[in-house]
N, C-alpha and C positions, 0 to 999 in steps of 0.2 A: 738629298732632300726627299723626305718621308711626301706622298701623293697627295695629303691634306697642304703641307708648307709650298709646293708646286702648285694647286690650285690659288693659294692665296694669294702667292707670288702673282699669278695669271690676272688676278682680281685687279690686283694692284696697276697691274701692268696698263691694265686697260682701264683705269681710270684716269692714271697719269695721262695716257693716250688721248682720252677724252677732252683732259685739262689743254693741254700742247692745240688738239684739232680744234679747240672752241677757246684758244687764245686766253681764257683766261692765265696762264701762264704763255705769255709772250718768246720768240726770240730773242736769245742774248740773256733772260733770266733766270737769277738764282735759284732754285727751287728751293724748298723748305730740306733741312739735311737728314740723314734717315733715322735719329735719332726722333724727329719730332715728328717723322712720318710712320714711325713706329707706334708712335704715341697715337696717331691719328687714326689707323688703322685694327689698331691693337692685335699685331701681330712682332714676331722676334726681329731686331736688326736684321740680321741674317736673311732672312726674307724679302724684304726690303731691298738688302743690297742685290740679291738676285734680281730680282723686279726691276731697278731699274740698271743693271747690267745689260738684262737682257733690253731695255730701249736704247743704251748705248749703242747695240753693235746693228739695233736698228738704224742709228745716225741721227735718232729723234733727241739725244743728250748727248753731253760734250760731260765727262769726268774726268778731273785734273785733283791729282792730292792736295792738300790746305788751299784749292779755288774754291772747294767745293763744285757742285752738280748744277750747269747751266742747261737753258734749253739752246737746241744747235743753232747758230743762225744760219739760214740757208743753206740747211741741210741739204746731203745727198739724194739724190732719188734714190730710192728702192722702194723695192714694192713691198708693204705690209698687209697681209692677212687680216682682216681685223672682222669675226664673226658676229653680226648681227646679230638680238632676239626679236622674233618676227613681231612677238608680240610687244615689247617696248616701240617698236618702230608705229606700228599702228595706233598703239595708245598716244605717242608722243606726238601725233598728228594729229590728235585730238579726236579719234573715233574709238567708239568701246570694239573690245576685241575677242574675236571666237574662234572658236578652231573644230575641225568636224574630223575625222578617221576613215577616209573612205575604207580604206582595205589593211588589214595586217597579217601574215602570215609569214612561215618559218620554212627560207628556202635554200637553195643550193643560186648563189646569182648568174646571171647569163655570164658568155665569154668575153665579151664589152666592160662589163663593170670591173667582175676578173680580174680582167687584165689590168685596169684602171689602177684597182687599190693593192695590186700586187700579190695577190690570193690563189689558193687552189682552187678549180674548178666545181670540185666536192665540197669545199667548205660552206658549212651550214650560215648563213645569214637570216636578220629579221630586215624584211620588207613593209616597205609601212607606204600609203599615198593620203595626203594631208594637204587641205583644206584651211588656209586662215583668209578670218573676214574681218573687214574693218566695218563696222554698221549693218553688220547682216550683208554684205555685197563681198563678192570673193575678192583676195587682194594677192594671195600666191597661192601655185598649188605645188607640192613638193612631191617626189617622188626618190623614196631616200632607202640603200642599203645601211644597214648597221651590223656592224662585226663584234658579236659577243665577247670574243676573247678580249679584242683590245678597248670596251666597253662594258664588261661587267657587271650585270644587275639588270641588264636592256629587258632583258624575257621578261622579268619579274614587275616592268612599270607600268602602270597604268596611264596609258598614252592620250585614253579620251580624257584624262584631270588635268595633267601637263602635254604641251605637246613636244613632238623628239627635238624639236630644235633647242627647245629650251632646256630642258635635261642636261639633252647634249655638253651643251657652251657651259654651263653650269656646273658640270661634272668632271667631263673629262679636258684637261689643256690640253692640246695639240702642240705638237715639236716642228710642223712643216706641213704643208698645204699647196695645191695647187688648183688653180680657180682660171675659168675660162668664157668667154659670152659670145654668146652669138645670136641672131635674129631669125625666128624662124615664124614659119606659116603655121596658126591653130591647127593640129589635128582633131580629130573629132571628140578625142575624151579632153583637151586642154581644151578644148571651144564648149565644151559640156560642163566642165567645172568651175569655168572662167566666167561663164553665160554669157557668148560671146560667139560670134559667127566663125564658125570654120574656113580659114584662110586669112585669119585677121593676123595680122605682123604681129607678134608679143617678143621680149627681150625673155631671152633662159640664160641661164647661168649653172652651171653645172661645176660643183665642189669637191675637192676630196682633202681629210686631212689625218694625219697620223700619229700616233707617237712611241711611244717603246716596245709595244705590243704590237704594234703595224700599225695598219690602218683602222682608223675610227666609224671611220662613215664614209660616204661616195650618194650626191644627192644630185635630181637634179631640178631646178628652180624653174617655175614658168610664171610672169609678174601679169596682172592686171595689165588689158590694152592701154597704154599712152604712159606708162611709169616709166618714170625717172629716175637715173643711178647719177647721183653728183658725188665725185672725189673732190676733197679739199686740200691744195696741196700743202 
């Protein structure tokens, strides 16, 4: 699958996803078959079928020859990846949405990160720390390695128009991720950016996710005091 038909696939993926998490396509139901899903998309079968292969072995579909393609009932747990854009999230909450660049420069990353995304020491990364607001009030601030090789074109974008997450999720699919939370005390530049008292509990969340080139990215998320992360399962 040519990296254009892979991202489409991705596209797909996660809109099915979307369908499935907001019920509009229920448990136990048919989906529409990929003949018409091809039509809907305007993308090849073949596409299609990977797309929703890949939510099969998620356990969010059930594929059976001449049943056709249901949604699971009472699917397995497993955990899915599923990458937000910061700026849909914020718009979709019904606030306008902006993004600032505090810092970006072209570095070697510490032995932490490193080790994280599976990297040599030496190897050159873009560093970037970012700012998004929902009504002019900060709502995260990010703090994100990016790995040119396995991200392509990163040098050349212009981060103050788009911001990296949304590139990101937009450009490159990921093959596997792994994602982690933990609660910690503002330090002074997250209580600086957050505008927010140093020592204030905020939820972080810290990402990394890869694909044939390695690793993609390794971030790490610091939300506005009192945000809420709801999984639906």
């Amino acid at each position: 699958m040519t990296e254009r038909s892979a991202s489409k696939a991705q596209s797909i993926v996660t809109e099915v996803r979307r369908r499935i998490v907001d019920r509009e396509w229920r448990q136990g139901d048919r989906i529409p078959d990929e003949a018409e899903l091809a039509i809907e998309f305007g993308v090849a079968r073949a596409t299609v079928n990977k797309a929703l292969q890949l939510l099969a072995e998620e356990g969010l579909l059930e594929r059976k020859r001449r049943a056709g393609t249901h949604v699971t009932v009472n699917p397995a747990r497993k955990a899915t990846l599923t990458i937000p854009i910061v700026r849909e999230q914020i718009e979709g909450a019904g606030m306008a949405y902006s993004h600032r660049i505090i810092a970006q420069n072209r570095s070697a990353a510490p032995a932490d990160i490193a080790a994280r995304m599976d990297l040599a020491r030496d190897q050159m990364m873009i560093h970037l720390r970012t700012v998004h607001y929902g009504d002019e009030k900060p709502f995260q601030v990010e703090d994100r390695w990016i790995n040119p090789i396995a991200a392509p074109g990163a040098e050349d974008v212009d981060f103050q128009r788009i911001n990296p997450n949304e590139w990101l999720v937009r450009n490159f699919p990921w093959s596997r991720g792994d994602i982690a939370f933990s609660a910690e005390n503002a330090n002074a530049r997250d209580a600086r950016l957050l505008e927010t008292r140093q020592g204030t509990a905020l939820l972080i969340l810290q990402r990394t996710t890869w694909n044939d080139q390695g690793a993609i990215t390794s971030v790490r998320l610091a939300f506005h005091p009192g945000y809420c992360m709801r999984a639906i399962p």
